[in-house]
C-alpha positions as CSV (number, residue, x, y, z in Angstrom):
1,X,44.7,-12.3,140.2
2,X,46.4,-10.2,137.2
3,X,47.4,-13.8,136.2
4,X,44.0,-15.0,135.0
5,X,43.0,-10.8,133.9
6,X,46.5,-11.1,131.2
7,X,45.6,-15.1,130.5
8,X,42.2,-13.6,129.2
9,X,43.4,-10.7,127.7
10,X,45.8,-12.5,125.6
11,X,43.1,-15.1,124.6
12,X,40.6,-12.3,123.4
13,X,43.3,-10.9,121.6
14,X,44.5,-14.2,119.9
15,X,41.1,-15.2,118.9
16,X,40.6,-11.2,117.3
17,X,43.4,-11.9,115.0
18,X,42.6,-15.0,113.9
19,X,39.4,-15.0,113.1
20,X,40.6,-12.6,110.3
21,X,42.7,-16.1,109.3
22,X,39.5,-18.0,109.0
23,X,37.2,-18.8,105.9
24,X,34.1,-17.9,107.7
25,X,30.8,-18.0,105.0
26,X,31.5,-14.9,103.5
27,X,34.5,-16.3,101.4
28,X,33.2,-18.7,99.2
29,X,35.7,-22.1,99.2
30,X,36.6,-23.2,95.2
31,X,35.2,-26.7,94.2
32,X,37.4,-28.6,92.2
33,X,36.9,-28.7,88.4
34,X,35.2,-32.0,87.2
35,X,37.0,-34.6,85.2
36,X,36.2,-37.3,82.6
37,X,36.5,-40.9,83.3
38,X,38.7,-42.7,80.7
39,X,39.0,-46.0,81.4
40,X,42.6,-47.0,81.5
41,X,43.6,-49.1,78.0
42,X,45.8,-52.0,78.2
43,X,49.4,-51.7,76.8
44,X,49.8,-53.8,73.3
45,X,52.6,-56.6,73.5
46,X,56.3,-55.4,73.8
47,X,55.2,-52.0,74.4
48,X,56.3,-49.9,77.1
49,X,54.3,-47.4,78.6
50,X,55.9,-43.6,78.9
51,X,54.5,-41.6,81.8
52,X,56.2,-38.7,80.8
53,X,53.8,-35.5,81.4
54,X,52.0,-33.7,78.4
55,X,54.3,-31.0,76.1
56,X,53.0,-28.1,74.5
57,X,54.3,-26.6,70.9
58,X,52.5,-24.1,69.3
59,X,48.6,-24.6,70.0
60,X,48.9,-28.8,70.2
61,X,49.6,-30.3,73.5
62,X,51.3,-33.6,73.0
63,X,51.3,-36.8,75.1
64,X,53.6,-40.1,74.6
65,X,51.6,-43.1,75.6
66,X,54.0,-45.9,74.3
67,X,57.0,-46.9,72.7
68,X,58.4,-49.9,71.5
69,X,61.7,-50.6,69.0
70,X,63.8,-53.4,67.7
71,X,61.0,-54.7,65.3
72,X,62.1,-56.6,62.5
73,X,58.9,-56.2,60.3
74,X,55.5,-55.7,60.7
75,X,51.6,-57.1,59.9
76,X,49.3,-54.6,58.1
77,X,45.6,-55.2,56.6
78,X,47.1,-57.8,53.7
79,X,51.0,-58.9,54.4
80,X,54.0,-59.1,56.4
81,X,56.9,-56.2,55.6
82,X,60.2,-56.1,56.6
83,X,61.9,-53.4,58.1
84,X,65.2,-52.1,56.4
85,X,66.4,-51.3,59.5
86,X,64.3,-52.2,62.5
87,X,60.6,-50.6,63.3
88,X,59.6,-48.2,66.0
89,X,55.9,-47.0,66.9
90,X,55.3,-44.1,69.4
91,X,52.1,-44.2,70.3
92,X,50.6,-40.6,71.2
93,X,47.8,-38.7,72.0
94,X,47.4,-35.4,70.5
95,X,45.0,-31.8,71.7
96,X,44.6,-29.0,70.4
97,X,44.5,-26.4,72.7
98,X,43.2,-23.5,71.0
99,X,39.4,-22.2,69.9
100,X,40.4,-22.6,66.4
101,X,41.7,-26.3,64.1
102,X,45.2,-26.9,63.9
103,X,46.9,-28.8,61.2
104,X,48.8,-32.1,62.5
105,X,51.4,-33.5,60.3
106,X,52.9,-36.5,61.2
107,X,56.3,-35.9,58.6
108,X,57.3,-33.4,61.0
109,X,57.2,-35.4,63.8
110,X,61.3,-36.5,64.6
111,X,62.5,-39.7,66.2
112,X,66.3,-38.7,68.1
113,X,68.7,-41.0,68.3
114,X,71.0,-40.9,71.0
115,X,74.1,-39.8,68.8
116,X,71.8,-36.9,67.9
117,X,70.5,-38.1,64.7
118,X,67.1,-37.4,63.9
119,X,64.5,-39.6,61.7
120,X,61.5,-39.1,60.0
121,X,58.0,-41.3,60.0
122,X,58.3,-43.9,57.2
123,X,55.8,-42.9,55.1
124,X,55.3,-46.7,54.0
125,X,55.1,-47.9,57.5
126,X,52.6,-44.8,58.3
127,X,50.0,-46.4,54.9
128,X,50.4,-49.6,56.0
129,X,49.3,-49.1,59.5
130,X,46.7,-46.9,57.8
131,X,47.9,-44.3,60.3
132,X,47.1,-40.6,59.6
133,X,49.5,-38.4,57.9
134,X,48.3,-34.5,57.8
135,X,45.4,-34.1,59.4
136,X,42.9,-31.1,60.9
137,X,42.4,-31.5,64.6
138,X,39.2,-29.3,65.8
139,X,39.0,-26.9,68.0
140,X,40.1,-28.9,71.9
141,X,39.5,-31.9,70.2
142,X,42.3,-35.2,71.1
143,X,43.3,-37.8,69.2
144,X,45.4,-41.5,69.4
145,X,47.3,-43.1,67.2
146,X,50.7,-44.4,66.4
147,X,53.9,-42.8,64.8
148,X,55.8,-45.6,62.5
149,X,59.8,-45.0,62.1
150,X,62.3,-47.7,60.3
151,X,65.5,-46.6,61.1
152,X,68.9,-48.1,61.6
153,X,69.0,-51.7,63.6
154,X,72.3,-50.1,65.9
155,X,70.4,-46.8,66.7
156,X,69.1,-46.0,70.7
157,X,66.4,-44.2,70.3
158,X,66.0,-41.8,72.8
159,X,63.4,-39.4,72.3
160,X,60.4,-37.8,70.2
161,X,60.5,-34.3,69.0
162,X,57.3,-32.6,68.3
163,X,56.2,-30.0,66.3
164,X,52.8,-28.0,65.7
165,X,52.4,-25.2,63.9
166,X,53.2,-22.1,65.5
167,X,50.8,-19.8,66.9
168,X,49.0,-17.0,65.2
169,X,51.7,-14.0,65.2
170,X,54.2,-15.9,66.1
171,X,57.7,-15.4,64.3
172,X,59.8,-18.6,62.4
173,X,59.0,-21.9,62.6
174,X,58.5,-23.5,66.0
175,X,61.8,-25.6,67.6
176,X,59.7,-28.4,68.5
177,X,59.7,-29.9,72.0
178,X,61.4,-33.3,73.1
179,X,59.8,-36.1,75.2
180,X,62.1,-38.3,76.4
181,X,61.5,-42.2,75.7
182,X,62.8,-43.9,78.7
C-alpha cells in the first residue's frame, strides 16, 4: 500500500513544480512581427546571385544582390563602350537605418581584388548606366541599383567594401565593411 501513497505523492509533487514551467494565460505568448511581401526579381543574364547576409556601416545597412565580371563593354541609353579593362556591376540594395537621411556616395564604395587591390566606381560607367552617384537616402528608406567598376582584365575580384558615413559622435572615418563576392 505505501507503494501507490509515494506513486501519488511524487505525482502531486511533479505536477506542483511544473506547472510553474507552463505558460498558463497569465503570460502573454509574443506574436511574430509582420513582414512585407517582395516578390522575388529574376537575376539579369550572366549575373550571379550573392546570398551573403546584410552588413551594417555607420547608419546604412548594406545588401549584395548580384555580381557579374569579365565584361568587355557595355550598352547605355545611345551606344556601345568598351571597357579599358573589363566591367563589373554589383548590384545592391541599400537602408538606412537611422530616424534621420544619410548621405550615400557611390565613389566610396571599393571593389578588392584578391591581391588586395582596391578600385573605385568608374565614374563614366556610373553616367552611362545613369546610376546614382551621391545621394540622400531618407529616414529607413531602401534603395536598388548597380555599382559600375572597369578594372584590370587579370584581376579576381573578390569582394565589396562599403562605406556610410559614420554615426553622429562617432570619432574618424568609418573602416568600411567587406561582403564577400563568391
Amino acid at each position: 500500500m505505501r507503494a501507490p501513497r509515494a506513486v501519488l505523492g511524487f505525482t502531486a509533487f511533479l505536477t506542483f513544480v511544473l506547472s510553474g514551467c507552463s505558460s498558463g494565460p497569465d503570460k502573454p505568448v509574443p506574436t511574430p512581427s509582420p513582414t512585407y511581401a517582395i516578390p522575388a526579381e529574376t537575376a539579369r543574364p550572366g549575373e550571379k546571385v550573392i546570398t551573403a547576409k546584410p552588413v551594417i556601416d555607420g547608419q546604412m545597412r548594406f545588401r549584395v544582390l548580384g555580381f557579374v565580371g569579365g565584361m568587355p563593354s557595355m550598352f547605355g541609353s545611345h551606344a556601345e563602350w568598351n571597357a579599358k579593362g573589363q566591367y563589373v556591376r554589383v548590384r545592391v540594395l541599400i537602408e538606412s537605418t537611422d530616424r534621420t537621411n544619410q548621405k550615400f556616395d557611390s565613389k566610396q564604395q571599393l571593389l578588392v581584388a584578391a591581391d588586395g587591390r582596391t578600385f573605385h566606381i568608374d565614374d563614366f560607367a556610373q553616367a552611362i548606366k545613369r546610376q546614382p552617384d551621391e545621394i540622400p537616402v531618407g529616414s529607413f528608406v531602401r534603395m536598388e541599383f548597380d555599382l559600375w567598376y572597369d578594372v584590370p582584365k587579370d584581376v579576381k575580384v573578390t569582394k565589396i567594401r562599403f562605406f556610410a558615413d559614420p554615426p553622429l559622435g562617432a570619432i574618424g572615418p568609418s573602416k568600411g565593411v567587406d561582403v564577400a563576392l563568391s
